[in-house]
C-alpha positions as CSV (number, residue, x, y, z in Angstrom):
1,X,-2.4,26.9,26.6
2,X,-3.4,26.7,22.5
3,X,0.3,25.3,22.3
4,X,0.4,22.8,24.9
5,X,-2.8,21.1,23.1
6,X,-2.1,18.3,20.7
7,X,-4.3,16.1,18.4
8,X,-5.9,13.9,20.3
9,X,-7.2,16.3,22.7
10,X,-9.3,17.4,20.5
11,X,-10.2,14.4,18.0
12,X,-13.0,12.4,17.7
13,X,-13.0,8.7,18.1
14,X,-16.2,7.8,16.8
15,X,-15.9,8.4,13.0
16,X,-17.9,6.7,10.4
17,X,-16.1,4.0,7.8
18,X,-16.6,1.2,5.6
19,X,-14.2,-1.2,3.7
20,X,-12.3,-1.1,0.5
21,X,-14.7,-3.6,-1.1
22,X,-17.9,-1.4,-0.3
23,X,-20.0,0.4,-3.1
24,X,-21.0,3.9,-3.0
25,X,-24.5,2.9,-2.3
26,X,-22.8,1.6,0.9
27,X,-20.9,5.0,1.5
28,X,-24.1,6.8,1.4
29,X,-25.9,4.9,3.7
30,X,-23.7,5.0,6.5
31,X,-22.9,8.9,5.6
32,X,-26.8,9.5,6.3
33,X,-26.7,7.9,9.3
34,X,-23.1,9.4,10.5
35,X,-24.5,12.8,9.3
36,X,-27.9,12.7,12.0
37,X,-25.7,13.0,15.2
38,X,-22.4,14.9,13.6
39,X,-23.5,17.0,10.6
40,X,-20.1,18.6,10.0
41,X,-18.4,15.3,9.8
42,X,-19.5,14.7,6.3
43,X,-16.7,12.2,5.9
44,X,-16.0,8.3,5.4
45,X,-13.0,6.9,6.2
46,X,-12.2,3.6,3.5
47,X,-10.1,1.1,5.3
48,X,-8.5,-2.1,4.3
49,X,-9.0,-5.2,5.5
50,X,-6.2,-4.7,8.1
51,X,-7.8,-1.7,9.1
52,X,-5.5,0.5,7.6
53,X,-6.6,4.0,5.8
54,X,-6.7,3.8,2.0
55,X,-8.8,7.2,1.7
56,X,-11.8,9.0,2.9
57,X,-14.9,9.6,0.6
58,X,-16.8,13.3,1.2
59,X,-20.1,14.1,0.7
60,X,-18.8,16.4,-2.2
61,X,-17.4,13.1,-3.6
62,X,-21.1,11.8,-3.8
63,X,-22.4,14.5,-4.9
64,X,-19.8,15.1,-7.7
65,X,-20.3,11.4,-8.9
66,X,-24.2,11.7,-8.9
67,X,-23.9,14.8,-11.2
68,X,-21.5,13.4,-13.6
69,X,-23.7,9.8,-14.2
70,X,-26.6,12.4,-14.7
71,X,-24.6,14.5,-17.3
72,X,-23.9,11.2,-19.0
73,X,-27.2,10.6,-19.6
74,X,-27.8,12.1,-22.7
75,X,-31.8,11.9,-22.6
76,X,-30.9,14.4,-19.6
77,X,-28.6,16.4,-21.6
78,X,-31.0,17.0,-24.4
79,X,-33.2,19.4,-23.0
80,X,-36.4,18.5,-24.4
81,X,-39.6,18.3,-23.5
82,X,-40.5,14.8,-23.2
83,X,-37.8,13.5,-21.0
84,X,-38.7,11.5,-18.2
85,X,-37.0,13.1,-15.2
86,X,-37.5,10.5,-12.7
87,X,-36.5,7.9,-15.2
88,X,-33.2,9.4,-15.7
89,X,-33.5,9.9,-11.5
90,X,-33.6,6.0,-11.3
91,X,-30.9,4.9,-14.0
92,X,-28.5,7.2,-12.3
93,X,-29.5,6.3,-8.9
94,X,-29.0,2.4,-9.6
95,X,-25.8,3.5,-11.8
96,X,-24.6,5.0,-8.7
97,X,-25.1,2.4,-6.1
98,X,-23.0,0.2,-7.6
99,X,-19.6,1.8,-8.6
100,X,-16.9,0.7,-6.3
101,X,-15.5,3.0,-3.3
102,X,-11.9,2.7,-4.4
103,X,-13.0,4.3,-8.2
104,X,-14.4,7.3,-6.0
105,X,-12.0,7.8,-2.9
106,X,-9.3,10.5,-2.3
107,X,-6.4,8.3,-1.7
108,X,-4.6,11.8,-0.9
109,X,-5.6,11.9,2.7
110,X,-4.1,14.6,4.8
111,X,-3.3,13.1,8.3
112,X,-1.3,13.9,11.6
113,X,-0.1,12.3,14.5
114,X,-1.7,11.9,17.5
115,X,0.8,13.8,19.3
116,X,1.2,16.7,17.0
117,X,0.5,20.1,18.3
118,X,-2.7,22.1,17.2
119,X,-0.7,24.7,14.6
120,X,0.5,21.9,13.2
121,X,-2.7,20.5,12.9
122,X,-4.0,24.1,12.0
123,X,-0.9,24.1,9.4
124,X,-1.9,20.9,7.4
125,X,-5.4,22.0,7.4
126,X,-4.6,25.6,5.9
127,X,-1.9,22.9,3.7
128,X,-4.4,20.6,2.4
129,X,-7.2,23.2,1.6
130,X,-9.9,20.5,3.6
131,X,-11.9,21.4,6.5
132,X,-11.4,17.5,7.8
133,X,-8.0,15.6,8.9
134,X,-7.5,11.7,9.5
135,X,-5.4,11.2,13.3
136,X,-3.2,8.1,12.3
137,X,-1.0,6.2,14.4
138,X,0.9,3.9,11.9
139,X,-1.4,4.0,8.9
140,X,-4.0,3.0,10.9
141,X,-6.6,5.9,11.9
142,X,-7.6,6.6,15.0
143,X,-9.7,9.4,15.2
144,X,-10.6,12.8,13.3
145,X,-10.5,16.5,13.5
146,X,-12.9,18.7,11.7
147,X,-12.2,22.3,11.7
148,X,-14.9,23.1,13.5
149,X,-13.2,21.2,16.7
150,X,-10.2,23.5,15.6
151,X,-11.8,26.5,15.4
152,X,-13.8,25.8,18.8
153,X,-10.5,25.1,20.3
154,X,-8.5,28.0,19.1
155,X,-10.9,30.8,18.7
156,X,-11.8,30.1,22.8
157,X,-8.3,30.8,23.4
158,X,-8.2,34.1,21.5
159,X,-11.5,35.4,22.8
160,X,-10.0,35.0,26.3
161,X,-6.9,36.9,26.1
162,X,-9.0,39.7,24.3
Protein backbone atom coordinates (compact mmCIF):
# COMPACT_ATOMS: atom_id res chain seq x y z
CA UNK A 1 0.00 0.00 0.00
CA UNK A 2 3.13 2.41 1.20
CA UNK A 3 3.78 2.57 -2.69
CA UNK A 4 0.55 3.39 -3.96
CA UNK A 5 0.49 6.64 -1.57
CA UNK A 6 1.59 9.94 -2.96
CA UNK A 7 2.07 13.45 -1.57
CA UNK A 8 -0.92 14.74 -1.18
CA UNK A 9 -2.42 12.06 0.71
CA UNK A 10 -0.61 12.83 3.30
CA UNK A 11 0.10 16.77 3.27
CA UNK A 12 -1.29 19.32 5.04
CA UNK A 13 -3.10 22.21 3.66
CA UNK A 14 -3.27 24.54 6.37
CA UNK A 15 0.32 25.77 6.71
CA UNK A 16 1.38 29.00 8.12
CA UNK A 17 3.01 31.96 5.72
CA UNK A 18 3.58 35.47 5.38
CA UNK A 19 4.92 37.73 2.48
CA UNK A 20 8.29 38.65 1.11
CA UNK A 21 7.98 42.17 2.56
CA UNK A 22 7.34 40.88 6.26
CA UNK A 23 9.89 41.34 9.10
CA UNK A 24 10.98 38.69 11.38
CA UNK A 25 8.99 40.23 14.10
CA UNK A 26 6.12 39.22 11.68
CA UNK A 27 7.57 35.59 11.28
CA UNK A 28 7.46 35.12 14.88
CA UNK A 29 4.19 36.01 15.56
CA UNK A 30 2.42 33.98 13.28
CA UNK A 31 5.06 30.93 14.13
CA UNK A 32 3.58 31.27 17.79
CA UNK A 33 0.35 31.09 16.75
CA UNK A 34 0.91 28.27 13.95
CA UNK A 35 2.99 26.41 16.72
CA UNK A 36 -0.35 26.15 19.41
CA UNK A 37 -2.38 23.71 17.19
CA UNK A 38 0.69 21.96 15.13
CA UNK A 39 3.92 22.01 17.28
CA UNK A 40 6.02 20.06 14.77
CA UNK A 41 5.30 22.35 12.05
CA UNK A 42 7.77 24.88 13.11
CA UNK A 43 7.92 26.31 9.63
CA UNK A 44 6.88 29.61 7.60
CA UNK A 45 6.45 29.50 4.20
CA UNK A 46 7.66 33.25 2.48
CA UNK A 47 5.61 33.87 -0.62
CA UNK A 48 5.61 36.48 -3.18
CA UNK A 49 3.17 38.66 -4.06
CA UNK A 50 1.87 36.14 -6.66
CA UNK A 51 1.78 33.67 -4.24
CA UNK A 52 4.66 31.93 -5.32
CA UNK A 53 7.35 30.19 -2.75
CA UNK A 54 10.59 32.26 -2.28
CA UNK A 55 11.64 30.18 0.97
CA UNK A 56 10.48 28.96 4.33
CA UNK A 57 11.92 30.51 7.59
CA UNK A 58 12.34 27.74 10.68
CA UNK A 59 12.25 28.25 14.04
CA UNK A 60 16.00 27.39 14.12
CA UNK A 61 16.30 30.42 11.73
CA UNK A 62 14.91 32.66 14.59
CA UNK A 63 16.63 31.34 16.98
CA UNK A 64 20.03 31.47 15.06
CA UNK A 65 19.41 35.23 14.28
CA UNK A 66 18.46 36.09 17.98
CA UNK A 67 21.75 34.50 19.17
CA UNK A 68 23.96 36.18 16.65
CA UNK A 69 22.39 40.11 17.31
CA UNK A 70 23.05 38.98 21.03
CA UNK A 71 26.76 37.96 20.27
CA UNK A 72 27.05 41.31 18.59
CA UNK A 73 26.40 43.07 21.48
CA UNK A 74 29.54 43.45 22.91
CA UNK A 75 28.27 44.69 26.49
CA UNK A 76 27.00 40.96 26.28
CA UNK A 77 30.14 39.63 25.22
CA UNK A 78 32.22 41.19 27.94
CA UNK A 79 31.30 39.17 30.67
CA UNK A 80 31.33 41.55 33.45
CA UNK A 81 29.51 42.16 36.20
CA UNK A 82 27.64 45.18 35.64
CA UNK A 83 25.93 44.37 32.41
CA UNK A 84 22.38 44.99 32.18
CA UNK A 85 20.89 41.70 30.90
CA UNK A 86 17.55 42.75 30.09
CA UNK A 87 18.85 45.84 28.47
CA UNK A 88 20.84 43.84 26.09
CA UNK A 89 17.36 41.54 26.11
CA UNK A 90 15.56 44.67 24.68
CA UNK A 91 18.21 46.15 22.04
CA UNK A 92 18.32 42.71 20.58
CA UNK A 93 14.68 42.07 20.73
CA UNK A 94 13.87 45.47 18.88
CA UNK A 95 17.14 44.75 16.60
CA UNK A 96 15.41 41.61 15.75
CA UNK A 97 11.89 42.65 14.86
CA UNK A 98 12.88 44.61 12.31
CA UNK A 99 15.35 42.79 9.90
CA UNK A 100 13.62 41.79 6.78
CA UNK A 101 12.39 38.08 6.02
CA UNK A 102 14.15 37.77 2.73
CA UNK A 103 17.85 38.59 4.75
CA UNK A 104 16.78 35.41 6.99
CA UNK A 105 14.95 32.87 4.59
CA UNK A 106 16.29 29.55 3.13
CA UNK A 107 15.66 30.25 -0.41
CA UNK A 108 16.90 26.44 -0.85
CA UNK A 109 13.56 24.87 -0.23
CA UNK A 110 13.30 21.28 -0.82
CA UNK A 111 9.89 20.51 -2.49
CA UNK A 112 7.93 17.70 -4.41
CA UNK A 113 5.02 17.25 -6.48
CA UNK A 114 1.88 16.58 -5.41
CA UNK A 115 1.76 13.41 -7.21
CA UNK A 116 5.05 12.06 -6.19
CA UNK A 117 5.16 8.75 -4.41
CA UNK A 118 5.99 8.61 -0.59
CA UNK A 119 9.92 7.21 -1.13
CA UNK A 120 10.28 9.75 -3.19
CA UNK A 121 9.09 12.03 -0.72
CA UNK A 122 11.04 9.87 1.92
CA UNK A 123 14.13 10.21 -0.57
CA UNK A 124 14.22 14.16 -0.72
CA UNK A 125 13.77 14.23 2.91
CA UNK A 126 16.78 11.77 3.74
CA UNK A 127 18.28 14.22 0.48
CA UNK A 128 17.76 17.57 2.04
CA UNK A 129 18.77 16.57 5.68
CA UNK A 130 15.17 18.65 6.86
CA UNK A 131 12.50 17.01 8.77
CA UNK A 132 9.87 19.49 6.62
CA UNK A 133 9.08 19.54 2.70
CA UNK A 134 7.10 22.35 0.70
CA UNK A 135 4.20 20.24 -1.88
CA UNK A 136 4.34 22.69 -4.95
CA UNK A 137 2.39 22.61 -7.95
CA UNK A 138 4.10 25.19 -10.29
CA UNK A 139 6.09 27.24 -7.86
CA UNK A 140 3.23 27.81 -6.02
CA UNK A 141 2.90 25.66 -2.63
CA UNK A 142 0.21 23.86 -1.79
CA UNK A 143 0.61 22.10 1.15
CA UNK A 144 3.37 20.46 3.48
CA UNK A 145 4.76 17.31 4.78
CA UNK A 146 6.57 16.98 8.04
CA UNK A 147 8.25 13.91 8.82
CA UNK A 148 6.31 13.13 11.42
CA UNK A 149 3.16 12.62 8.79
CA UNK A 150 5.91 10.35 6.96
CA UNK A 151 6.85 8.45 9.69
CA UNK A 152 3.13 7.96 10.87
CA UNK A 153 2.42 6.85 7.40
CA UNK A 154 5.23 4.47 6.78
CA UNK A 155 6.06 3.13 10.12
CA UNK A 156 1.97 1.94 10.17
CA UNK A 157 2.72 0.08 7.16
CA UNK A 158 5.74 -1.84 8.60
CA UNK A 159 4.22 -2.58 11.98
CA UNK A 160 1.43 -4.33 10.07
CA UNK A 161 3.23 -6.70 7.98
CA UNK A 162 5.38 -7.55 11.21
Amino acid sequence: MILRKRAWDIMRTDFAKVDDQATLADVMKIMRESLKDTPEAHIVLVLSEMGNLRGVVSAFDVLKTAENIVVQDQSVLSDSEGTDWDAAFRRACGMCSGIEITKVMNDKVPSVKPNDPLLLVLHALVEARHNWIVVEEGEKPIGIIVISDLYREITREMVAEM
